[in-house]
N, C-alpha and C positions, 0 to 999 in steps of 0.2 A: 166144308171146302171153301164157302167165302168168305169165311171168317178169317181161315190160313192165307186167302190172297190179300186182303184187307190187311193182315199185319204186318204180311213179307213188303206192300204196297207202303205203310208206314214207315217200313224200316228204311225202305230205300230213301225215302223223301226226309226221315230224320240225317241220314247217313251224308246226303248232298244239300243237306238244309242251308248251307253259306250261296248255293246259286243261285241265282233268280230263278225260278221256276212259272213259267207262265202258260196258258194256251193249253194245248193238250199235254198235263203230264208226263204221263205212261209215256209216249214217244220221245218228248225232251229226257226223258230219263234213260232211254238207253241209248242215246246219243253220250249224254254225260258217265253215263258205264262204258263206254265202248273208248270216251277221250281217256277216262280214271283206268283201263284197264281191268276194269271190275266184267271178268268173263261170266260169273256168277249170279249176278245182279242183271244182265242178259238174258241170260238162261231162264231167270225168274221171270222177267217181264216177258218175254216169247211163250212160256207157258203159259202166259196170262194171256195168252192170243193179241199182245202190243206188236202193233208193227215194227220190222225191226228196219226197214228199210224207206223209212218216213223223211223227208226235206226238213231242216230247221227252218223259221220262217224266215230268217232274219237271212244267213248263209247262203241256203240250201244245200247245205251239208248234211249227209246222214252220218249213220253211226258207225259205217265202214268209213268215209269220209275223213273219221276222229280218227276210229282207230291205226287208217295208215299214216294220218302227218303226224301221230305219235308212237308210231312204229313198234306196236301190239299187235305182234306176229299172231301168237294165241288166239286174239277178238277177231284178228282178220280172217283167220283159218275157219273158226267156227260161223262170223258171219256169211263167208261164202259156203260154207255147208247148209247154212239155213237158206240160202239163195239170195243173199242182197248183190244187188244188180253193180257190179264194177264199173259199168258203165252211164251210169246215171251223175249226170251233170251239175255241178253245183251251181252259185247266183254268177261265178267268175266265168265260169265255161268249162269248168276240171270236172273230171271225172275222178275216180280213187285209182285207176289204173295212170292218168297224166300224175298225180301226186307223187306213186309210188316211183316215175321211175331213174331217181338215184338208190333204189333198195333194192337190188335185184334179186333177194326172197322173198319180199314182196310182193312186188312183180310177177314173179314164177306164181305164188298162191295166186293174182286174181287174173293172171291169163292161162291158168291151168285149170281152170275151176270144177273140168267135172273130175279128175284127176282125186285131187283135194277131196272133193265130196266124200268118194269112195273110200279115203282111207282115212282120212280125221277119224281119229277117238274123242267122243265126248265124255 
């Protein structure tokens, strides 16, 4: 088994190799899955117990953060299934719920959320 996370860990980092990648990985990395829309590449790092609901340092945008100002219904859907907090504050004072709301399907996922939980198919 950490042979299989070692190389899914590889592929991601070959996969986003044009980024800078600095600090904690695993966390920058599903931030940059969550802006790329890579649901999968989430999924991967979460199993890997990577927080998915981690500040960038630089931002302090998370991965839901990406996902709603690129408007990745999908990443947003499952990120609030996993529990990332809507309400967590970037370095500006935005939350992912202030982002969303000219998206009002957006919107509806992160102020719906237990909603949401209960019926997202992963």
């Amino acid at each position: 088994f950490p042979l299989l996370i070692s190389e899914l860990m590889n592929y991601l980092l070959d996969k986003y190799r044009t980024y800078k990648i600095e600090g904690n990985q695993c966390e920058q990395l599903v931030r940059i899955c969550a802006a790329n829309n890579d649901l999968l590449g989430m999924q991967i790092l979460n199993c890997c117990h990577i927080s998915i609901d981690s500040p960038g340092p630089k931002s302090g945008r998370t991965a839901l953060h990406f996902a709603v100002v690129r408007k990745h219904v999908d990443c947003v859907r499952w990120l609030i299934k996993e529990e990332a907090n809507p309400n967590r504050r970037d370095k500006k004072g935005n939350s992912a719920i202030d982002l969303a709301v000219d998206e009002p399907e957006l919107l509806s996922i992160l102020t719906n959320d237990r909603h949401q939980r209960n019926t997202f198919n992963s």
